[in-house]
PyMOL Python script that loads the backbone (N, CA, C, O; Angstrom):
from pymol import cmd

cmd.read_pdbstr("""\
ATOM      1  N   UNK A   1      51.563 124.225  98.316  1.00  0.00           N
ATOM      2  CA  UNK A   1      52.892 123.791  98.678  1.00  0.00           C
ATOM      3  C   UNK A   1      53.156 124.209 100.125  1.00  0.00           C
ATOM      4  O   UNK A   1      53.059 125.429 100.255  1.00  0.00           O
ATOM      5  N   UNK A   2      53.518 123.436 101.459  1.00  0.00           N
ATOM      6  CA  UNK A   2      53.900 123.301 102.153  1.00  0.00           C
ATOM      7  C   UNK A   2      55.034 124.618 102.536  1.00  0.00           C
ATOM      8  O   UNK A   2      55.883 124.648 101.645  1.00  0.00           O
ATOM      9  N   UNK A   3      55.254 125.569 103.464  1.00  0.00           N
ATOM     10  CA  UNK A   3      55.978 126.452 103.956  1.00  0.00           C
ATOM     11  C   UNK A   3      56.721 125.803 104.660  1.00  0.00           C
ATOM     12  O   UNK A   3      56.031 125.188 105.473  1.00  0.00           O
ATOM     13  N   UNK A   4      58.616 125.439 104.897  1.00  0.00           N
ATOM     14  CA  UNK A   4      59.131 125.586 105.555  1.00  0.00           C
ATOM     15  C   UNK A   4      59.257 126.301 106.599  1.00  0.00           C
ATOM     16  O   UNK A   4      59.011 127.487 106.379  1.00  0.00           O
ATOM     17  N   UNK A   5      59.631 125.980 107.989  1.00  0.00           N
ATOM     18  CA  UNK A   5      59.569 126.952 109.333  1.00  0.00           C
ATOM     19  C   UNK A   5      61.041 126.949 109.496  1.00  0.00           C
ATOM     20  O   UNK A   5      61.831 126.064 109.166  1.00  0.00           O
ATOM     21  N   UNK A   6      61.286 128.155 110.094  1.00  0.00           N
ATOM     22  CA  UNK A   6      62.580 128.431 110.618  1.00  0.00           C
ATOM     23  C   UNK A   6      62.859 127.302 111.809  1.00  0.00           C
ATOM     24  O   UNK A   6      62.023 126.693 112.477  1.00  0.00           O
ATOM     25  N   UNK A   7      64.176 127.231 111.849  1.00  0.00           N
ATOM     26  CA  UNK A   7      64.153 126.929 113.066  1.00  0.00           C
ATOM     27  C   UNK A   7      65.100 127.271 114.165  1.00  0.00           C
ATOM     28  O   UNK A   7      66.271 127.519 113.876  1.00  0.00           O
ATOM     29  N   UNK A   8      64.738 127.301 115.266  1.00  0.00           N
ATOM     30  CA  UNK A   8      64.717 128.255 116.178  1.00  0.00           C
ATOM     31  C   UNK A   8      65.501 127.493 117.490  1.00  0.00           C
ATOM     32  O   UNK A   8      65.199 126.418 118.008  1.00  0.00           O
ATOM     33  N   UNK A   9      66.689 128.489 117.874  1.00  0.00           N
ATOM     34  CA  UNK A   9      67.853 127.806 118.640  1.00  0.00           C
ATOM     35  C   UNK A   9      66.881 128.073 120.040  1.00  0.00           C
ATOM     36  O   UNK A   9      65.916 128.836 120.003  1.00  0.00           O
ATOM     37  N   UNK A  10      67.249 127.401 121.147  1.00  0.00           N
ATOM     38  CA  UNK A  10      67.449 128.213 122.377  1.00  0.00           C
ATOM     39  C   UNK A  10      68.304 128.041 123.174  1.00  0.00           C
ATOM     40  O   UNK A  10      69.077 127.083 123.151  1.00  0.00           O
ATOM     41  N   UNK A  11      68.302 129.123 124.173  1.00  0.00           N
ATOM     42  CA  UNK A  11      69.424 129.030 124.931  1.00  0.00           C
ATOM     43  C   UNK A  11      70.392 130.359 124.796  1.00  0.00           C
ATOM     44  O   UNK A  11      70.031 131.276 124.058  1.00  0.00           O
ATOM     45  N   UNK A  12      71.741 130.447 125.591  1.00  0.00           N
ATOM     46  CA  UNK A  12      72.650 131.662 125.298  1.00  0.00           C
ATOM     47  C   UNK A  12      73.142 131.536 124.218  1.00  0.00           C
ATOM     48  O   UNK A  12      73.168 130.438 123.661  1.00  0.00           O
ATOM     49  N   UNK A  13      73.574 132.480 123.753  1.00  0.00           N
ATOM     50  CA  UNK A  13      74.613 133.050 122.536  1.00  0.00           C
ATOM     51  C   UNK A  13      75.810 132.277 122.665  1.00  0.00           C
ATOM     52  O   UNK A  13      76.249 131.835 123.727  1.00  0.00           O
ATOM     53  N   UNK A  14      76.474 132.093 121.177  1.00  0.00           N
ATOM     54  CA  UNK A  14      77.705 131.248 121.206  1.00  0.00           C
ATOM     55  C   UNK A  14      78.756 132.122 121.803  1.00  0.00           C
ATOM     56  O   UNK A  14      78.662 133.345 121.702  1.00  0.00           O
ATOM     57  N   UNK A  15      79.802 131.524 122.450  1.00  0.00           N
ATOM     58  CA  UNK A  15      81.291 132.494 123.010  1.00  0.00           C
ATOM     59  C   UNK A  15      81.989 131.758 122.574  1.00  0.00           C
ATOM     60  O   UNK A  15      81.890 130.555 122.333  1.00  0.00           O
ATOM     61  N   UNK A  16      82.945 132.651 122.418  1.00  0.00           N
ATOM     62  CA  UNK A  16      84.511 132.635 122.114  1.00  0.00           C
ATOM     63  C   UNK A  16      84.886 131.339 122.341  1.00  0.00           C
ATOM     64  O   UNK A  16      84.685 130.768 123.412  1.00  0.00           O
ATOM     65  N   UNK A  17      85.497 130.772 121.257  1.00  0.00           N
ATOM     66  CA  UNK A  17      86.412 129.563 122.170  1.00  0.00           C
ATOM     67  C   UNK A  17      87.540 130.098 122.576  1.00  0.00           C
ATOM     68  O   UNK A  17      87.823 131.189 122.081  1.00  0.00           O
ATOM     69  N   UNK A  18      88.329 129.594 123.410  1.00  0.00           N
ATOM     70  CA  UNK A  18      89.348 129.981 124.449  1.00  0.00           C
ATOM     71  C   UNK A  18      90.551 129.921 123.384  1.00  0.00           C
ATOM     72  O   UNK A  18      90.836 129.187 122.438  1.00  0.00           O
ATOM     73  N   UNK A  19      90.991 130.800 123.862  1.00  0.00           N
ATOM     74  CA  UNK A  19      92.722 131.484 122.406  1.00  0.00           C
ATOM     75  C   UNK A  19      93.683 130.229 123.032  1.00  0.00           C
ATOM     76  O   UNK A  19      93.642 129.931 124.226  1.00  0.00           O
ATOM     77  N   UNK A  20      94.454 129.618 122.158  1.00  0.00           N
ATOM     78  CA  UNK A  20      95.159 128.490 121.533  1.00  0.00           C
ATOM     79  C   UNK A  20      96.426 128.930 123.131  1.00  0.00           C
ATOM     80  O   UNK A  20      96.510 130.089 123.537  1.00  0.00           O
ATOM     81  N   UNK A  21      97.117 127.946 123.679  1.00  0.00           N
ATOM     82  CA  UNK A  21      97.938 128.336 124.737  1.00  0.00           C
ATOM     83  C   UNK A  21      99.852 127.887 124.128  1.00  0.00           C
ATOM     84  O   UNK A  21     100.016 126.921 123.384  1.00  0.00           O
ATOM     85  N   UNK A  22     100.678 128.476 124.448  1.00  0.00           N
ATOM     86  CA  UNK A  22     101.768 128.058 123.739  1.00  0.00           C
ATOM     87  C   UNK A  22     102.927 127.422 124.983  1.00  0.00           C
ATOM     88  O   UNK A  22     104.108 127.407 124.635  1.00  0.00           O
ATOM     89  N   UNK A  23     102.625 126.976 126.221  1.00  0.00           N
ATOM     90  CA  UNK A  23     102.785 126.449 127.652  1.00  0.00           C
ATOM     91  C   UNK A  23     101.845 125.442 127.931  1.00  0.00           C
ATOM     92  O   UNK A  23     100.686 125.643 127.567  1.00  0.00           O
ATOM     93  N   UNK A  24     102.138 124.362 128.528  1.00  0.00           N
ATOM     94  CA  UNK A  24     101.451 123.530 129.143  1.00  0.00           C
ATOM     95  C   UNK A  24     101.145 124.130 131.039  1.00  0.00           C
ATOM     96  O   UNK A  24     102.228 124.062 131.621  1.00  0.00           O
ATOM     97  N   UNK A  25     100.154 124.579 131.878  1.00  0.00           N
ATOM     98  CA  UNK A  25     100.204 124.934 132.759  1.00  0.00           C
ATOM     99  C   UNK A  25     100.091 123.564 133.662  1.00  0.00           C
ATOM    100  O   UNK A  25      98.971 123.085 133.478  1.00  0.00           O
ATOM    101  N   UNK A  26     100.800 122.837 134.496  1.00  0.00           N
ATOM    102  CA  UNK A  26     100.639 122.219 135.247  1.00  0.00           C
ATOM    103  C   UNK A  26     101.059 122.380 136.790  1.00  0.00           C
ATOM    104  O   UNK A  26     102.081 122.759 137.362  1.00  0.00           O
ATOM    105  N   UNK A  27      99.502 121.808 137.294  1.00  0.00           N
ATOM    106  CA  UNK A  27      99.423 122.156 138.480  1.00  0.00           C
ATOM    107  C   UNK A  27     100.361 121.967 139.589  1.00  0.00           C
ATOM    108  O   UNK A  27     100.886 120.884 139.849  1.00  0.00           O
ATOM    109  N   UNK A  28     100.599 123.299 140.379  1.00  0.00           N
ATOM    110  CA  UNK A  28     101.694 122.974 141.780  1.00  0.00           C
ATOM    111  C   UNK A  28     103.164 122.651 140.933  1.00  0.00           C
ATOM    112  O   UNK A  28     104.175 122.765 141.626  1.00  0.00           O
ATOM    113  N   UNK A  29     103.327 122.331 139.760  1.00  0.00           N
ATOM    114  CA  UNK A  29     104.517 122.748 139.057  1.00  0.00           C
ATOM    115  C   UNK A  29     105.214 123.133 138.584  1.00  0.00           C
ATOM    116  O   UNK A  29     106.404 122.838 138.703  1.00  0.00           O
ATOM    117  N   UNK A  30     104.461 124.433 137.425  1.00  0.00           N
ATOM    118  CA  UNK A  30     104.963 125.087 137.165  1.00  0.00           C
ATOM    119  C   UNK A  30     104.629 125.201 135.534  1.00  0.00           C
ATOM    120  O   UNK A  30     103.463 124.858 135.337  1.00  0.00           O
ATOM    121  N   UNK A  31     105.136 125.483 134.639  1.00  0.00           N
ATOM    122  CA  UNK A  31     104.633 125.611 132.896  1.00  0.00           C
ATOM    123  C   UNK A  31     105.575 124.802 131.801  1.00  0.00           C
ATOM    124  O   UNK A  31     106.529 124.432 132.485  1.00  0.00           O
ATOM    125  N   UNK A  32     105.704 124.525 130.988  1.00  0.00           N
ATOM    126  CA  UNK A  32     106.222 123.843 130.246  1.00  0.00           C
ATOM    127  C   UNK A  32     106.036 124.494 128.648  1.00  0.00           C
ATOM    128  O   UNK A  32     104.898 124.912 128.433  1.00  0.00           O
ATOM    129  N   UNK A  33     106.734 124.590 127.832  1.00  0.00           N
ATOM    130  CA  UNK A  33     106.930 125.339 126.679  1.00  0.00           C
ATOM    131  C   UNK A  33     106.337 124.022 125.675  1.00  0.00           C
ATOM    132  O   UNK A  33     107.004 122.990 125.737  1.00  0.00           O
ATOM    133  N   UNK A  34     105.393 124.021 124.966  1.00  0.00           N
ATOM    134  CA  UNK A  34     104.926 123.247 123.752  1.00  0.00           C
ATOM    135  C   UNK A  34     106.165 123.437 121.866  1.00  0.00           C
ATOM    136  O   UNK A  34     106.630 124.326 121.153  1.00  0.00           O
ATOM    137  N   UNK A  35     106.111 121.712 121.956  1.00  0.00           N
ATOM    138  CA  UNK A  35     107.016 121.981 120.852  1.00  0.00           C
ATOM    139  C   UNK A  35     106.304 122.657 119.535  1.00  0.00           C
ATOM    140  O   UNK A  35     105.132 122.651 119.157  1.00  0.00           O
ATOM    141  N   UNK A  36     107.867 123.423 118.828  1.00  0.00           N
ATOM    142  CA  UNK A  36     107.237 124.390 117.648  1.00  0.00           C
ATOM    143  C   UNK A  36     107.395 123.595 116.691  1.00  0.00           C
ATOM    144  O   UNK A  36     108.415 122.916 116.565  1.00  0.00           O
ATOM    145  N   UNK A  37     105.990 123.557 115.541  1.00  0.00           N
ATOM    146  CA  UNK A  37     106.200 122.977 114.461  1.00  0.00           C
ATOM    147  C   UNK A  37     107.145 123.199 113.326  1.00  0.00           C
ATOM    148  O   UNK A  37     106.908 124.170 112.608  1.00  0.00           O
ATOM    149  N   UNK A  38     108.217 122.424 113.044  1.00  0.00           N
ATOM    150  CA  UNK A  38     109.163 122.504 112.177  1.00  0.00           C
ATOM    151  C   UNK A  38     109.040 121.475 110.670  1.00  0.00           C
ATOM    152  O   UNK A  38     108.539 120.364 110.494  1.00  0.00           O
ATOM    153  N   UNK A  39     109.524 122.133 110.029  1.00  0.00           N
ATOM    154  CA  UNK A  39     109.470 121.251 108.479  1.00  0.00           C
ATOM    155  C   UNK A  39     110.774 120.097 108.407  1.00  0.00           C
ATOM    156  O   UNK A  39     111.986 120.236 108.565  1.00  0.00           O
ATOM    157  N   UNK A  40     109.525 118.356 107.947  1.00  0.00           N
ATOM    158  CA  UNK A  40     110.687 118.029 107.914  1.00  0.00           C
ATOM    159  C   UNK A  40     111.315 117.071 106.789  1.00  0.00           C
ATOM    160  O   UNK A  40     110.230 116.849 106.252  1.00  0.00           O
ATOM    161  N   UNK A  41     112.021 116.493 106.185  1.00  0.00           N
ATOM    162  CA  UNK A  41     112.562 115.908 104.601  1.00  0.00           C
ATOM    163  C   UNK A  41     111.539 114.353 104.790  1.00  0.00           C
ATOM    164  O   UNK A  41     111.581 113.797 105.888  1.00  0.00           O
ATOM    165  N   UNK A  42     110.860 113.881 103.917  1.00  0.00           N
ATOM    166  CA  UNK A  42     110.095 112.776 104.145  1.00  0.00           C
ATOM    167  C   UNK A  42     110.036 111.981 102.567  1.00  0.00           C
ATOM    168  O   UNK A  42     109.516 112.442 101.551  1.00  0.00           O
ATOM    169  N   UNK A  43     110.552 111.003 102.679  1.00  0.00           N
ATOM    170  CA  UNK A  43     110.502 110.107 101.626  1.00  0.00           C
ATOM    171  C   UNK A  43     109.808 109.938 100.463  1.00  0.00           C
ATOM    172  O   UNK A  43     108.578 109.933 100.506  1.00  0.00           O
ATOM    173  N   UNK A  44     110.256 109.830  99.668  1.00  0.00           N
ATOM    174  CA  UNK A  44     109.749 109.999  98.165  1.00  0.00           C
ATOM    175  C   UNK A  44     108.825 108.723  97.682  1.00  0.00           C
ATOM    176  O   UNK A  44     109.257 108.186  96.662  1.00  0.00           O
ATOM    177  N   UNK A  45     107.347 108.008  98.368  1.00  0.00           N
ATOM    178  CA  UNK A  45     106.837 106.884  98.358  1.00  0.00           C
ATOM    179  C   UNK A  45     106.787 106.512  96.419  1.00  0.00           C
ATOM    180  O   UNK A  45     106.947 105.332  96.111  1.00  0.00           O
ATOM    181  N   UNK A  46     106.598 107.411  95.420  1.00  0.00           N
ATOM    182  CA  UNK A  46     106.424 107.334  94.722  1.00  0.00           C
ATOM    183  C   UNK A  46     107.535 106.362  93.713  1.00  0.00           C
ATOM    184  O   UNK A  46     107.376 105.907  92.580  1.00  0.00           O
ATOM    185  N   UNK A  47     108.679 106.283  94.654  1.00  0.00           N
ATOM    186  CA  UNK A  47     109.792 105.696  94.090  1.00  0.00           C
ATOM    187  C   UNK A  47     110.320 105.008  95.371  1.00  0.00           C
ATOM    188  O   UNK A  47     110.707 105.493  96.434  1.00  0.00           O
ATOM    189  N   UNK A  48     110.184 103.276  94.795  1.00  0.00           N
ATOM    190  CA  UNK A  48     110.370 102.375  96.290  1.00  0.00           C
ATOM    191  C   UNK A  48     111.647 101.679  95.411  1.00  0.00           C
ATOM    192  O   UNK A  48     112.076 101.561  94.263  1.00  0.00           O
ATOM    193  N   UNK A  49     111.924 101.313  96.795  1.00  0.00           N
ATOM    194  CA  UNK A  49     113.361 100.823  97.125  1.00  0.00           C
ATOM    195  C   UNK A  49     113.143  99.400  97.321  1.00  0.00           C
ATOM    196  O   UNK A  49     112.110  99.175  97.952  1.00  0.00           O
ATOM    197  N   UNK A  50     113.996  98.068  96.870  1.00  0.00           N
ATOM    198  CA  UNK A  50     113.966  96.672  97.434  1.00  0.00           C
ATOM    199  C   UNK A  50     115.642  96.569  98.186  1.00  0.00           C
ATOM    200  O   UNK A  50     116.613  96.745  97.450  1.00  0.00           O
ATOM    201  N   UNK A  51     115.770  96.379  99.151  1.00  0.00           N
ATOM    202  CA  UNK A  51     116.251  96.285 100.177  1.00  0.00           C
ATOM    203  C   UNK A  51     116.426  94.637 100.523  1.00  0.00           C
ATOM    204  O   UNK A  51     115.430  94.121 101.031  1.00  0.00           O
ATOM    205  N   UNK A  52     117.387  93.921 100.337  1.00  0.00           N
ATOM    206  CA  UNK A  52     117.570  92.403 100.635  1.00  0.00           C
ATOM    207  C   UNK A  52     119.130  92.565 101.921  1.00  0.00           C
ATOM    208  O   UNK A  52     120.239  93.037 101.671  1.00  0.00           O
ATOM    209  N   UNK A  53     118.720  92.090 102.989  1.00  0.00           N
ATOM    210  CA  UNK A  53     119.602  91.768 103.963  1.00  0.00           C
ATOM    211  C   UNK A  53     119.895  90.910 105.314  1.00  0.00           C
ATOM    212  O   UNK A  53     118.730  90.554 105.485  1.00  0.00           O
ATOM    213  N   UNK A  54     120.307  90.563 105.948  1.00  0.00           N
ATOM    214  CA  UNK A  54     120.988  89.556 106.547  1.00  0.00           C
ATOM    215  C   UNK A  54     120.547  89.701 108.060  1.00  0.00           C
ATOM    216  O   UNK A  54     121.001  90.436 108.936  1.00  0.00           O
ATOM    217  N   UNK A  55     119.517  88.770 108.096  1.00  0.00           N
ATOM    218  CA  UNK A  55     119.038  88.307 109.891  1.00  0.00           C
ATOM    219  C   UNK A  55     120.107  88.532 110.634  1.00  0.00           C
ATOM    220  O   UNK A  55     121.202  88.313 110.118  1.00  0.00           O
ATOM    221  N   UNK A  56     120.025  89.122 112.299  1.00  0.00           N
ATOM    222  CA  UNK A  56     120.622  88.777 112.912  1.00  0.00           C
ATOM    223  C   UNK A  56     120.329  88.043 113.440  1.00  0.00           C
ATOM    224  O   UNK A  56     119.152  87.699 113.329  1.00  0.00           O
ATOM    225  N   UNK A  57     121.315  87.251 114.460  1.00  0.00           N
ATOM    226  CA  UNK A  57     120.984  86.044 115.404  1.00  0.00           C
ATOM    227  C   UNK A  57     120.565  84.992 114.723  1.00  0.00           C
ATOM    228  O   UNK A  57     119.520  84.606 115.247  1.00  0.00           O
ATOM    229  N   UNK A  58     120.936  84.148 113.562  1.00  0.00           N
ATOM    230  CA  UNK A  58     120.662  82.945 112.776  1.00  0.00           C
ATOM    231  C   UNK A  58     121.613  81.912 113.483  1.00  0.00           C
ATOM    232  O   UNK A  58     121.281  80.872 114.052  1.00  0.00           O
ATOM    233  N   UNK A  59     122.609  82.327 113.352  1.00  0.00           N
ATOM    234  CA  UNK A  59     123.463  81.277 114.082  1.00  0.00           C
ATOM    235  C   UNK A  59     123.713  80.416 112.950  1.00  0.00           C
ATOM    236  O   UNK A  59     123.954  81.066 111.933  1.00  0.00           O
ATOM    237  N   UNK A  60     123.733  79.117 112.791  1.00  0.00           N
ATOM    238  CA  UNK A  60     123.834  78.133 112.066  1.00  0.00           C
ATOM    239  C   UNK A  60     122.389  77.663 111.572  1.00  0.00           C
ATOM    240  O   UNK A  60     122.010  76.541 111.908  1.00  0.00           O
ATOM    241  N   UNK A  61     121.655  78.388 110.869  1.00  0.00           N
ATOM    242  CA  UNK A  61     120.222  78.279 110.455  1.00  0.00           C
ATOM    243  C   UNK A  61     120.031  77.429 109.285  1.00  0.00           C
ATOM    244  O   UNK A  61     120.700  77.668 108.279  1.00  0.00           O
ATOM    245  N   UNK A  62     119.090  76.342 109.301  1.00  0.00           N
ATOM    246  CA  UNK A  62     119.125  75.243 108.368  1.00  0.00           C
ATOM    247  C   UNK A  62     118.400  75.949 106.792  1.00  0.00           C
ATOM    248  O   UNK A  62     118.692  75.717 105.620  1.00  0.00           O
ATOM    249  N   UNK A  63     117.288  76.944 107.447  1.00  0.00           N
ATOM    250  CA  UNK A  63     116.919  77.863 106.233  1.00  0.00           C
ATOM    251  C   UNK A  63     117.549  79.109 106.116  1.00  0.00           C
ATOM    252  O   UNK A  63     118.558  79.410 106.754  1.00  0.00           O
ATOM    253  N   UNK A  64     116.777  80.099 105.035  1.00  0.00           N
ATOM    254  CA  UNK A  64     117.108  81.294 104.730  1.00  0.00           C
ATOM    255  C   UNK A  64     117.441  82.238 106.023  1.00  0.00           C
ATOM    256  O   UNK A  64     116.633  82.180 106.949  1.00  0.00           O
ATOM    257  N   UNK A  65     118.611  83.136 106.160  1.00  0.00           N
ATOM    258  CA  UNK A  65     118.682  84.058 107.169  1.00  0.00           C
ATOM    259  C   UNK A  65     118.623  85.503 106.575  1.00  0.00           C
ATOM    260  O   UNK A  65     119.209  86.525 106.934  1.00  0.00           O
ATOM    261  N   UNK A  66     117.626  85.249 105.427  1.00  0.00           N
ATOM    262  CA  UNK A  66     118.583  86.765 104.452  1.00  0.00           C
ATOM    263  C   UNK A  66     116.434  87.334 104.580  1.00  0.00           C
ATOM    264  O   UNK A  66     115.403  86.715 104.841  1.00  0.00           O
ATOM    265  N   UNK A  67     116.734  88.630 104.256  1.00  0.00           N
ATOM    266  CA  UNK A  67     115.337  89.158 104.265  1.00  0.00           C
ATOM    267  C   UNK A  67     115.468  90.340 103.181  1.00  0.00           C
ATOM    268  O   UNK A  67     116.559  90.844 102.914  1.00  0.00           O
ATOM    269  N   UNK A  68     114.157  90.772 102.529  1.00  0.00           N
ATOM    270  CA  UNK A  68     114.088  91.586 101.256  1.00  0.00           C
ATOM    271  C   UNK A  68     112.652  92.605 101.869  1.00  0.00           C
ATOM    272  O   UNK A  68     111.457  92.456 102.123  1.00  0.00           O
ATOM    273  N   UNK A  69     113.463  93.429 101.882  1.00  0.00           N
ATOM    274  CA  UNK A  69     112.333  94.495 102.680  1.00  0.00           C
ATOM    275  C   UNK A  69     111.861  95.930 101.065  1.00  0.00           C
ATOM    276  O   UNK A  69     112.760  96.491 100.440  1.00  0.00           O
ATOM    277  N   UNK A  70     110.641  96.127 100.837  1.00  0.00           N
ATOM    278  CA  UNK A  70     110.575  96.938  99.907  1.00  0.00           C
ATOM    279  C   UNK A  70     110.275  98.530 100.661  1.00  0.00           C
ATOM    280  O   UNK A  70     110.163  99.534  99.959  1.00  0.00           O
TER     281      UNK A  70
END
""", "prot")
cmd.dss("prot")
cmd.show_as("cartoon", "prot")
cmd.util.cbc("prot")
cmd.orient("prot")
């Protein structure tokens, strides 16, 4: 049966990735504060809504001006 070989990196050692910044630094301008993530109320898809209502701008329209949005 056949021996697997290691295998073998080269090159330098991994570094640090660079720590997360909470400012935007832009150049010759100055810094800017990054928005903070906030929690927010988001719709219940599990329970849909039919929604029927009224075009604007029909004017005197020979067809339907009405629309049904779910």
């Amino acid at each position: 049966m056949p021996q697997h070989s290691k295998v073998k990196i080269l090159g330098a050692p991994i570094q640090e990735p660079p720590a997360p910044s909470k400012v935007a630094e832009i150049q010759g301008q100055g810094s800017i504060p990054y928005a903070q993530c906030i929690e927010e109320a988001t719709p219940n898809t599990a329970v849909g809504k039919k929604v029927t209502g009224q075009k604007r701008g029909m004017g005197a329209a020979l067809r339907s001006g009405r629309y049904t949005s779910c």
